[in-house]
LUMDRENZA-328841 format. One line per field, with one value per atom (N, C-alpha, C): residue in three letters; atom name; x, z, y. Coordinates in Angstrom, 1 decimal. Each point is the difference from the previous one (the first is absolute). Example, Ala and Ser with C-alpha at 12.3 -4.5 7.8 and 13.67 -1.06 7.14 Angstrom:
REM residues 2
aa	[ALA,ALA,ALA,SER,SER,SER] $
at	[N,CA,C,N,CA,C] $
x	[13.2,-0.9,0.9,-0.4,0.9,-0.8] $
z	[7.8,0.0,0.0,-0.7,0.0,0.8] $
y	[-5.7,1.2,1.2,1.1,1.1,1.1] $
END
This chain:
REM residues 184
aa	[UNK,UNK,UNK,UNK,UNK,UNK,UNK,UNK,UNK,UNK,UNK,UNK,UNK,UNK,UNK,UNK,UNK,UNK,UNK,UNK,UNK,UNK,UNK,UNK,UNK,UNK,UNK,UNK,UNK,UNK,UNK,UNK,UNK,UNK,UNK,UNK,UNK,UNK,UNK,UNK,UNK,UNK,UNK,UNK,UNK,UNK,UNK,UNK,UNK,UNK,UNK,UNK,UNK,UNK,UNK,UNK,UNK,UNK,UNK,UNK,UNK,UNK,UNK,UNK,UNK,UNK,UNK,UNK,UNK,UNK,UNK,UNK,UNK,UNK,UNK,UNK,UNK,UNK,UNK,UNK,UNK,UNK,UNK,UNK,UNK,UNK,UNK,UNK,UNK,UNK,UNK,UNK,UNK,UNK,UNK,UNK,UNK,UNK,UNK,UNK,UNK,UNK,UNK,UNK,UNK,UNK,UNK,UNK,UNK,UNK,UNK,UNK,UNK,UNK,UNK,UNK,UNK,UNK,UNK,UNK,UNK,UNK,UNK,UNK,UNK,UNK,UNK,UNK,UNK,UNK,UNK,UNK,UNK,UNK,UNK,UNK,UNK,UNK,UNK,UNK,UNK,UNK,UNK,UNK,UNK,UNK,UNK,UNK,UNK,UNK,UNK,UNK,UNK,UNK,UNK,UNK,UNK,UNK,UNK,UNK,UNK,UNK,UNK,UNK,UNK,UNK,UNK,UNK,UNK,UNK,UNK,UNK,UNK,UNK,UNK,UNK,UNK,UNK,UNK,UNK,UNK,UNK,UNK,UNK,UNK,UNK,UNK,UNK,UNK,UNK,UNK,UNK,UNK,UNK,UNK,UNK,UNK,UNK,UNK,UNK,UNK,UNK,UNK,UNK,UNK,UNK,UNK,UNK,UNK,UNK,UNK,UNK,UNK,UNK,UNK,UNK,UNK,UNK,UNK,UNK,UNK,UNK,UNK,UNK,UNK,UNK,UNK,UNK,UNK,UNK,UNK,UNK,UNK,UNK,UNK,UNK,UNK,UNK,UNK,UNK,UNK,UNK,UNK,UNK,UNK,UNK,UNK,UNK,UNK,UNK,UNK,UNK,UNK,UNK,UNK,UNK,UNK,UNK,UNK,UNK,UNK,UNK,UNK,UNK,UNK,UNK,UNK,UNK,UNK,UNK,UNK,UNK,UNK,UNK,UNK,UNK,UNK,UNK,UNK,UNK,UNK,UNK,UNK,UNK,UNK,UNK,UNK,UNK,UNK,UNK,UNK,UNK,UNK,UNK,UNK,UNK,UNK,UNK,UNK,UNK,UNK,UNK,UNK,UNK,UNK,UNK,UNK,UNK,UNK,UNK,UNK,UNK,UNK,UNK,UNK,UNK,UNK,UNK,UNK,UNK,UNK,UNK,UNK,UNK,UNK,UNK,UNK,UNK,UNK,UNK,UNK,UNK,UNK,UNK,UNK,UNK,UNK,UNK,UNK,UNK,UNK,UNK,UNK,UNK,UNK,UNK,UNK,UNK,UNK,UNK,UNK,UNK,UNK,UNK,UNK,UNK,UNK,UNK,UNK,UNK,UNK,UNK,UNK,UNK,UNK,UNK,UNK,UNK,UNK,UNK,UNK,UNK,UNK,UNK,UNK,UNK,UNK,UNK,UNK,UNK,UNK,UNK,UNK,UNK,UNK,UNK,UNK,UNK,UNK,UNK,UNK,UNK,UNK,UNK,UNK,UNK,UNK,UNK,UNK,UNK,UNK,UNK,UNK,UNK,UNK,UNK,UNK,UNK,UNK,UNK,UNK,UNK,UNK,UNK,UNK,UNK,UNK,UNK,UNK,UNK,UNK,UNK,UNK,UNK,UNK,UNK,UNK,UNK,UNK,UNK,UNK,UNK,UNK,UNK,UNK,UNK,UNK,UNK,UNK,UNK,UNK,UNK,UNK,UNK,UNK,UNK,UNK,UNK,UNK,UNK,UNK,UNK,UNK,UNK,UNK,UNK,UNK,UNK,UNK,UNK,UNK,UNK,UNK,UNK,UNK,UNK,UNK,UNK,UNK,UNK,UNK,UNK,UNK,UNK,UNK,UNK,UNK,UNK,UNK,UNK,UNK,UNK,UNK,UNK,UNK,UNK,UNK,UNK,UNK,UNK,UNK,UNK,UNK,UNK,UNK,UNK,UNK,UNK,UNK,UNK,UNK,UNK,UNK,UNK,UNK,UNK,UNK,UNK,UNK,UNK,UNK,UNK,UNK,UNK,UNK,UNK,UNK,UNK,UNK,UNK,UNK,UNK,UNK,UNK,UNK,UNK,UNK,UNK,UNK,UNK,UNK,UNK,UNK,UNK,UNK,UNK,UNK,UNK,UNK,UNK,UNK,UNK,UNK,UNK,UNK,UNK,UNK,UNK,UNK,UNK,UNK,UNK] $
at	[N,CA,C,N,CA,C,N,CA,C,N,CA,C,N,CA,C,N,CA,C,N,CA,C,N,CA,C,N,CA,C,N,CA,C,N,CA,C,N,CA,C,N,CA,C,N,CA,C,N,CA,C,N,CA,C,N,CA,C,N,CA,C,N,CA,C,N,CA,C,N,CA,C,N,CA,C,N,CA,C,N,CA,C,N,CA,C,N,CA,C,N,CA,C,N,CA,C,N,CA,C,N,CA,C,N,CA,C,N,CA,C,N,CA,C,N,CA,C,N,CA,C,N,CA,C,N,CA,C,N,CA,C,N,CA,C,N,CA,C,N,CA,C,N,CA,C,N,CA,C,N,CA,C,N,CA,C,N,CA,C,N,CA,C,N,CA,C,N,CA,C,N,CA,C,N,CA,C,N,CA,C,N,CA,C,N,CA,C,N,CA,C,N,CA,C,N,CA,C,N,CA,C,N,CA,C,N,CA,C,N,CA,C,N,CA,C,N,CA,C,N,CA,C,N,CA,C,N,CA,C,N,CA,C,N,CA,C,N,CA,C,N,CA,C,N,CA,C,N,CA,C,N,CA,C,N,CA,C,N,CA,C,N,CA,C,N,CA,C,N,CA,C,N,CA,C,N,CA,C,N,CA,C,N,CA,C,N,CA,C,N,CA,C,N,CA,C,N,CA,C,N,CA,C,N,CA,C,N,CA,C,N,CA,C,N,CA,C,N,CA,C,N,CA,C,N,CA,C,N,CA,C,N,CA,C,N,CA,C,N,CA,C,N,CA,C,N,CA,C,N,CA,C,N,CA,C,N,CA,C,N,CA,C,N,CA,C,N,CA,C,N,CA,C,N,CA,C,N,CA,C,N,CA,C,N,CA,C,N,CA,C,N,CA,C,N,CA,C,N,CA,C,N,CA,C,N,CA,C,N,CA,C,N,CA,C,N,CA,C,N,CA,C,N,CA,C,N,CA,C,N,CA,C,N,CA,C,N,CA,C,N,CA,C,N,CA,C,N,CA,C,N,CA,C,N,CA,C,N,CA,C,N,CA,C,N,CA,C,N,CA,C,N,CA,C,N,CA,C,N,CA,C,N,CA,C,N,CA,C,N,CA,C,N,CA,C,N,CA,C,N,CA,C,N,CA,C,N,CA,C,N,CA,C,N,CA,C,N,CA,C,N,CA,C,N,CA,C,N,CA,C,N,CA,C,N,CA,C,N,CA,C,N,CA,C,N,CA,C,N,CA,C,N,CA,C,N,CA,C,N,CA,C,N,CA,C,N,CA,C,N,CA,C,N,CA,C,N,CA,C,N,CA,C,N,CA,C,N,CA,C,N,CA,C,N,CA,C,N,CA,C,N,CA,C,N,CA,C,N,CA,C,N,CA,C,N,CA,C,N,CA,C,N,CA,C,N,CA,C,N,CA,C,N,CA,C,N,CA,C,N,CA,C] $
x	[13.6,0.7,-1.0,-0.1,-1.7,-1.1,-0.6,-0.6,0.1,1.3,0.8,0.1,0.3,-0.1,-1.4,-0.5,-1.6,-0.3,-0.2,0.0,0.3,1.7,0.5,-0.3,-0.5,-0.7,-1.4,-0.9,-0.9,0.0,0.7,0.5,0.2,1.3,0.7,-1.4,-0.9,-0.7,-1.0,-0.6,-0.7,0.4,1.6,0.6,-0.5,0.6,-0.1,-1.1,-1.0,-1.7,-0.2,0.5,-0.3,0.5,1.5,0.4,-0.5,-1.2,-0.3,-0.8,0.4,-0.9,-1.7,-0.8,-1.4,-0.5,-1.3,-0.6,-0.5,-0.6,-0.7,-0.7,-1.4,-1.1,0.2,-0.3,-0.2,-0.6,0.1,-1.3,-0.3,-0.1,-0.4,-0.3,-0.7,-1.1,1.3,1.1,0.9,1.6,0.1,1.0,-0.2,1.4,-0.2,1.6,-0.3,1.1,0.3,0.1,0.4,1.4,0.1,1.0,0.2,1.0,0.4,1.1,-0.6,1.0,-0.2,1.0,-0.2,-0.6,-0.9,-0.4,-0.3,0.7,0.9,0.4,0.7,0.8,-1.0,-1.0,-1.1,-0.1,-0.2,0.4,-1.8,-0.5,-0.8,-0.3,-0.7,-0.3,-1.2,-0.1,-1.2,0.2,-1.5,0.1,-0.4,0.2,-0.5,-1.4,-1.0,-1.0,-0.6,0.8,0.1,1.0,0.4,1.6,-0.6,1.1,-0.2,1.8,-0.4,1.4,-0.3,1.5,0.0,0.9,-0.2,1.5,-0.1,1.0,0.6,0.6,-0.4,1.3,-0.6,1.7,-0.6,1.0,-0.1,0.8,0.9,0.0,1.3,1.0,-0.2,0.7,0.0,0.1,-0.4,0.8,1.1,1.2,-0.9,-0.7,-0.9,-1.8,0.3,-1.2,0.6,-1.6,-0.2,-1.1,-0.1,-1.0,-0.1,-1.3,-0.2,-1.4,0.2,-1.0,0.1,-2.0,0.0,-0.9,0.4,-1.3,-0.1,-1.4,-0.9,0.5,0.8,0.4,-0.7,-1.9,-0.8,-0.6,0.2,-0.8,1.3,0.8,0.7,-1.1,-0.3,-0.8,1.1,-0.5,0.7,-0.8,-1.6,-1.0,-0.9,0.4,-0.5,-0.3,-1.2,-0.2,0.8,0.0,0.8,1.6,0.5,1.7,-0.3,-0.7,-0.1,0.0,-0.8,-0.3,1.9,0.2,1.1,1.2,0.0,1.6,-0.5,-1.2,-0.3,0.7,0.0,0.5,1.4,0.2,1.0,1.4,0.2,0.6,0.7,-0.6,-0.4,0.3,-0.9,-0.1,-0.4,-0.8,0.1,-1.0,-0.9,-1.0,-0.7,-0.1,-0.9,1.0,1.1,0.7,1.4,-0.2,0.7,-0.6,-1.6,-0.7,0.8,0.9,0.1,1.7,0.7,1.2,0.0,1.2,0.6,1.1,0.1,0.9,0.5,0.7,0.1,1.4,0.1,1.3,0.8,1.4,1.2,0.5,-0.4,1.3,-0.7,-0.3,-0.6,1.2,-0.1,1.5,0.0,-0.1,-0.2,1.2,-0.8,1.7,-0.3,-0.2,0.0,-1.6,-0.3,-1.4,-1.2,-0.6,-1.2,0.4,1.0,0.5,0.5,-0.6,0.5,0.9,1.0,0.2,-0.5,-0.5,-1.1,1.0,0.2,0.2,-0.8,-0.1,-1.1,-0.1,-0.8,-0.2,-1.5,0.2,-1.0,-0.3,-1.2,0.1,-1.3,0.2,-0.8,-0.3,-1.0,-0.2,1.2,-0.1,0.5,2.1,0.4,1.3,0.3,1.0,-0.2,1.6,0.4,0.8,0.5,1.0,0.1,0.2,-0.7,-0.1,0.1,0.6,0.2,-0.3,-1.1,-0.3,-0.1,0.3,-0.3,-1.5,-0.5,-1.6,0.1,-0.8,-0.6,-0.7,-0.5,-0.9,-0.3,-1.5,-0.1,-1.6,0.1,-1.3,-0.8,-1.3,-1.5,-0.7,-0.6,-1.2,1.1,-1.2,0.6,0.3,0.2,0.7,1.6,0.6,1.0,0.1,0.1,0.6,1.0,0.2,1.0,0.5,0.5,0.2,1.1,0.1,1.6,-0.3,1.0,0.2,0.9,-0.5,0.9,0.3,1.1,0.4,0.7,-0.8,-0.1,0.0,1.0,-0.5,-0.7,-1.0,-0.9,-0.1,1.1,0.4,0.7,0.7,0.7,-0.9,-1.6,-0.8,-1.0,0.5,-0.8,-1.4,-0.2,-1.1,0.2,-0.5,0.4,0.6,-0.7,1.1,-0.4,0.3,-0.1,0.1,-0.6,0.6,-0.3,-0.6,-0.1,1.8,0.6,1.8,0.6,-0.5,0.4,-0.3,0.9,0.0,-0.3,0.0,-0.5,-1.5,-0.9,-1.2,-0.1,0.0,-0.1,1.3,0.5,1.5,0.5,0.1,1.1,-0.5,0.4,-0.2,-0.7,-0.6,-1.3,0.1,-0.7,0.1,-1.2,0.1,-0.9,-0.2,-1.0,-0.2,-1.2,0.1,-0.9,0.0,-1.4,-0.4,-0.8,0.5,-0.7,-0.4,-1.3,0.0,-1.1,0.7,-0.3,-0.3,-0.5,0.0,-1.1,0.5,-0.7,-1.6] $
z	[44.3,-1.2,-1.2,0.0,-1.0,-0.1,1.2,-0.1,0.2,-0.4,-0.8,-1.6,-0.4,-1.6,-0.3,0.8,-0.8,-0.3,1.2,0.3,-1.3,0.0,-1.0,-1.5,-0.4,-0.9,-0.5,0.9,-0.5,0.0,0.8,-0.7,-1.2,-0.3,-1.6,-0.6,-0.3,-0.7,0.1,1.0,0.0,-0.4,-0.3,-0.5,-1.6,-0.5,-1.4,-0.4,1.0,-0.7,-0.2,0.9,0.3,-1.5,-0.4,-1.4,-1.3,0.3,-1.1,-0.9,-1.7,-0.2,-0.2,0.0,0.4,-1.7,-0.2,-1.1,-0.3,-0.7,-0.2,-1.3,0.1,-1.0,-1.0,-1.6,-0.4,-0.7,0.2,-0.7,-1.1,-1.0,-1.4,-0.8,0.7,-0.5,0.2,0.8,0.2,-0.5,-0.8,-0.8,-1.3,-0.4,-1.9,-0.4,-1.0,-0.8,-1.7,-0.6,-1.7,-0.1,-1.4,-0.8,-1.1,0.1,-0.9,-1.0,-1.4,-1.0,-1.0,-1.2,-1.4,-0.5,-1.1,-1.0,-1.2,-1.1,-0.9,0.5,1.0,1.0,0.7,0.0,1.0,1.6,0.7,1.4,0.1,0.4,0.3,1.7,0.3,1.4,0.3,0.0,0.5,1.5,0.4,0.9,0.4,1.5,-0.8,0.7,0.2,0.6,1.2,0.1,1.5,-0.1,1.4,0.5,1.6,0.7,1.3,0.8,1.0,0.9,0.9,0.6,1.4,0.4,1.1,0.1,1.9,0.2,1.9,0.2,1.0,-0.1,1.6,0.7,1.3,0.0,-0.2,0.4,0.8,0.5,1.6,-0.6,-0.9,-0.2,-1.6,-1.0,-1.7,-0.5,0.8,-0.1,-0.4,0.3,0.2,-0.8,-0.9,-0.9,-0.9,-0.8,-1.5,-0.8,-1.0,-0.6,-1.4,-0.4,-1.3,-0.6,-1.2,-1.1,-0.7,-0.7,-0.9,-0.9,-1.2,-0.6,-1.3,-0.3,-0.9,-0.8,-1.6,-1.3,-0.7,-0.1,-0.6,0.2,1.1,0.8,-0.7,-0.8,-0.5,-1.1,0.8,-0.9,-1.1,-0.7,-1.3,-0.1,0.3,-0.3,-1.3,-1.2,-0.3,-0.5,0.1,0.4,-1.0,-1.3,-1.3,0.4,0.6,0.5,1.4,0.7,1.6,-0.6,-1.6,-0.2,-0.3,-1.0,-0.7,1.2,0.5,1.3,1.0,-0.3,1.1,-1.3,-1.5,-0.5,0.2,-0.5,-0.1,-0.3,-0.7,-0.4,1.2,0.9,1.3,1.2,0.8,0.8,0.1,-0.8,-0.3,1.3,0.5,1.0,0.1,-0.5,0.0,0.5,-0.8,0.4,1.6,0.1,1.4,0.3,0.8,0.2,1.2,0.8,1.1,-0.5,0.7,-0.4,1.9,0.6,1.5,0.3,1.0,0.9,1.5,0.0,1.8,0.2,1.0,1.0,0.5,0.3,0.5,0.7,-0.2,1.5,-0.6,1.6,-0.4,1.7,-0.4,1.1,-0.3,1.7,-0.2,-1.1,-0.7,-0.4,0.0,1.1,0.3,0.6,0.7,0.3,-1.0,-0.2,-0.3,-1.7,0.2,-0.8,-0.1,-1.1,0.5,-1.7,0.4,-1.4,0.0,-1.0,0.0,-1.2,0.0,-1.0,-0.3,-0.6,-0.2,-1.3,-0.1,-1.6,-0.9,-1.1,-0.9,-1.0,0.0,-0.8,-0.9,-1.6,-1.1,-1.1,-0.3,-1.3,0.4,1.1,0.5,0.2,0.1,-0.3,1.7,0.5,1.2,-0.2,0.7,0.0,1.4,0.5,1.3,-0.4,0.7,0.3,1.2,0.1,1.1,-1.0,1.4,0.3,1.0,-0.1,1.4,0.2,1.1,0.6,0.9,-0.1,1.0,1.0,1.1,0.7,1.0,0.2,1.2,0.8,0.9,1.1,-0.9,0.0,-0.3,1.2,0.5,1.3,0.4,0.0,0.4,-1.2,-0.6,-1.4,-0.4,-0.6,-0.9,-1.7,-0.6,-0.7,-1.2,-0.5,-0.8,-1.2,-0.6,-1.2,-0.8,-1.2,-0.8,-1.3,-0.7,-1.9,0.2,-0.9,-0.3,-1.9,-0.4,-1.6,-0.3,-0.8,-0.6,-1.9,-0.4,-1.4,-0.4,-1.0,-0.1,-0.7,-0.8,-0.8,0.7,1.2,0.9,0.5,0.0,0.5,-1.1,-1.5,-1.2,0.2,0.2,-0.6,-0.8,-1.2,-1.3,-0.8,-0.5,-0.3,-1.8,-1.4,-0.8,-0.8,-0.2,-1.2,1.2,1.3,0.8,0.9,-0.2,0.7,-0.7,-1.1,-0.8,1.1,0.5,1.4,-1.2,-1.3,-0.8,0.6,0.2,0.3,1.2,0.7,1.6,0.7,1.1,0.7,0.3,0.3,0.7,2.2,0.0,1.5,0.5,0.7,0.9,1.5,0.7,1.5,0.1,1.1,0.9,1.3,-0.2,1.4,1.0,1.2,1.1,1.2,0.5,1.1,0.8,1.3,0.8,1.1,0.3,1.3,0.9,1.0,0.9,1.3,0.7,1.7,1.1,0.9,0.6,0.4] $
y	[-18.4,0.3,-0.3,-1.0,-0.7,1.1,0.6,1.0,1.3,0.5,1.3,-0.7,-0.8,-0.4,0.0,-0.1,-0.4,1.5,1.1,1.4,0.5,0.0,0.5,-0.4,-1.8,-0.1,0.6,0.3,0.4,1.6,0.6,1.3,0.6,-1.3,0.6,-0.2,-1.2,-0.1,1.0,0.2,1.6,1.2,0.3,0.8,-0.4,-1.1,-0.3,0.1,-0.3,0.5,1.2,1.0,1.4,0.6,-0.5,0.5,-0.5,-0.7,-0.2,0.7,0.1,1.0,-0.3,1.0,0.0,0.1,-1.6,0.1,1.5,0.5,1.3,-0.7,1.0,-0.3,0.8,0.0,0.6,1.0,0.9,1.3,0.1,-0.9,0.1,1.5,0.8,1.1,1.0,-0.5,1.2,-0.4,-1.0,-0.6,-0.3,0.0,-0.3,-0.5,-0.3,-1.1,0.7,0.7,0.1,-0.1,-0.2,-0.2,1.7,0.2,1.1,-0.5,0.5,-0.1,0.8,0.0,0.7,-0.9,0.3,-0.3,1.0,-0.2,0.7,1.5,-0.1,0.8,0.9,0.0,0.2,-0.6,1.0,-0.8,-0.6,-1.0,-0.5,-0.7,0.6,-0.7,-0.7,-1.2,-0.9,-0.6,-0.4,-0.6,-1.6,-0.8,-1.3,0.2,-0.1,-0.1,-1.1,-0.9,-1.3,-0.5,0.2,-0.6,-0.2,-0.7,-0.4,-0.1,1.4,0.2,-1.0,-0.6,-0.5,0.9,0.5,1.1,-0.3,-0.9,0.1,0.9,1.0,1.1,0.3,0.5,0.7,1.0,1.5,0.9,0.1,-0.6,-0.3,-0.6,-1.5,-0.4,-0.1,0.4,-0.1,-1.3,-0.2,-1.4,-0.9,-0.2,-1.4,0.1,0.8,0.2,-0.9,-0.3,-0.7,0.3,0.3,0.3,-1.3,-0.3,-0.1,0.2,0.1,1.0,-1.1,-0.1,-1.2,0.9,0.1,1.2,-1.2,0.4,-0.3,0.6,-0.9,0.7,0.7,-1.4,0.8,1.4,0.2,1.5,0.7,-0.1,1.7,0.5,1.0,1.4,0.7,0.1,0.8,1.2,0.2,0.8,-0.1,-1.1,-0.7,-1.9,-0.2,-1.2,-1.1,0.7,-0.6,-0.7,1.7,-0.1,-0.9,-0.1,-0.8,-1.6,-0.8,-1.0,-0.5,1.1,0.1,-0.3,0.3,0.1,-1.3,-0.7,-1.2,-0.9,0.0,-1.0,-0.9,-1.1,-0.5,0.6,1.1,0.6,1.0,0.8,0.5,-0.8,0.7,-0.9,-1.5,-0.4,-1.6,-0.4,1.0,0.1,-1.7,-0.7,-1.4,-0.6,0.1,-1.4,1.1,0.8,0.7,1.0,-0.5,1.3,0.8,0.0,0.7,-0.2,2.2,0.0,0.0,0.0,-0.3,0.4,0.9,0.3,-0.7,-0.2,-0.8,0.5,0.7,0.5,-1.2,0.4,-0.5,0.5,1.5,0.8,1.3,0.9,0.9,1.0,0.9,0.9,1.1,0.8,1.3,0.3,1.4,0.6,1.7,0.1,1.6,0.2,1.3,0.2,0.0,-0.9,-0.2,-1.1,-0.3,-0.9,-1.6,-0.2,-1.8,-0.1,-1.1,-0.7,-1.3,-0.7,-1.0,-0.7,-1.5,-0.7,-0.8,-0.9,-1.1,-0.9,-0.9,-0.3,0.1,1.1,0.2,-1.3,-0.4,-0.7,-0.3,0.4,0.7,-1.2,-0.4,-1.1,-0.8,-0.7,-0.8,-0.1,1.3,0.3,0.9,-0.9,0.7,0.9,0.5,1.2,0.4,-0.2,1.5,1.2,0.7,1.5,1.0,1.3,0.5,1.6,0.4,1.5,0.5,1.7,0.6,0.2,-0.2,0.5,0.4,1.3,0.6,0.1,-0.2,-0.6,1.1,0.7,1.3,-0.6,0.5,-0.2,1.1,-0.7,1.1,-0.6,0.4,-0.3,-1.3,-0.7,-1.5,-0.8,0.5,-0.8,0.5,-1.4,0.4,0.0,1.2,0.2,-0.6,-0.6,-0.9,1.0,0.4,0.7,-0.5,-0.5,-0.2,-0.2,-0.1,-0.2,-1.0,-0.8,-1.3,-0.1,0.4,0.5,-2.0,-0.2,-1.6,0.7,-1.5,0.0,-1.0,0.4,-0.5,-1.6,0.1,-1.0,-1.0,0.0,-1.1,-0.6,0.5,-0.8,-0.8,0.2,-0.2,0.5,1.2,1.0,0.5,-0.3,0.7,-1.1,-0.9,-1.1,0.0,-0.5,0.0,1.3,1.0,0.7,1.3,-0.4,1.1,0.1,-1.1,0.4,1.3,0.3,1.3,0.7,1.2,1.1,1.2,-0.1,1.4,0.6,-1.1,0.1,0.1,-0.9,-0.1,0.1,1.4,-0.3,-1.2,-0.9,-1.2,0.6,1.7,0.2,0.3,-0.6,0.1,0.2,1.1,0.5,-0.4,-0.9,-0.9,1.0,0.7,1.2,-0.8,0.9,-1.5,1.3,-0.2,1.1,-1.4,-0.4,-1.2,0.8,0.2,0.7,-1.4,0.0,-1.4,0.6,-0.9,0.2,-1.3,-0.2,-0.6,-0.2] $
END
């Protein structure tokens, strides 16, 4: 009987290992991170230039993924170096005193083919937040795919703080767009 329980314990546990999801590396050269907003109702899109995915995922099972994203504040490109010094200030991102903004997963579940809903907590100049978006996720070679928009205001996380909380100038809504393509 002892050795049917043992059998059976190290089964389940070889089961449990089997579902677990699989680290994946990141492809930098084939992923990206920007921010879209108005500014004086102009849509603007920049990007940040260094972030770092951890993304566990195994297609069998997506139940059991987690991902997080740590991006470098100061790497937002504006396209000039003036507006890039400008959006690292205090007022901004506040880049010195919270150089890295962060995402870390809670529950990630299929929700249809090639779809996940992903919750988690964003957390910006030091203001964390839960958040939930749909992502996409498709096989290329031996890599996966990640795709989603995460729509945040900007001001819940004090970006924009002092005469920049006026939304005349800058919107308040910001789409956090994100292309992760990873693989073993």
């Amino acid at each position: 009987m002892k050795s049917t329980r043992t059998a059976l314990a190290v089964l389940l546990s070889g089961t449990v290992l089997a579902a677990a999801a699989v680290p994946l590396k990141t492809d930098v050269a084939h992923s990206s991170v920007s921010a879209t907003f108005k500014q004086m109702n102009v849509p603007v899109e920049s990007n940040f230039k260094r972030f770092n995915a951890q993304v566990d995922y195994d297609p069998a099972h997506p139940e059991n993924a987690s991902a997080k994203v740590d991006i470098d504040t100061a790497s937002f490109d504006m396209g000039q170096a003036d507006y890039n010094k400008e959006i690292a200030k205090k007022e901004w991102f506040n880049s010195a005193q919270f150089p890295k903004a962060s995402f870390v997963s809670s529950s990630i579940k299929p929700a249809g083919a090639g779809k996940l809903a992903v919750t988690g907590k964003l957390t910006i100049k030091g203001k964390t937040q839960d958040v939930s978006f749909p992502l996409s996720v498709k096989a290329q070679g031996a890599q996966q795919v990640f795709e989603g928009q995460l729509p945040i205001h900007r001001l819940a996380f004090n970006v924009g703080e002092g005469e920049w909380k006026d939304t005349g100038m800058v919107a308040d809504d910001i789409i956090i767009k994100f292309r992760i393509t990873a693989g073993q």
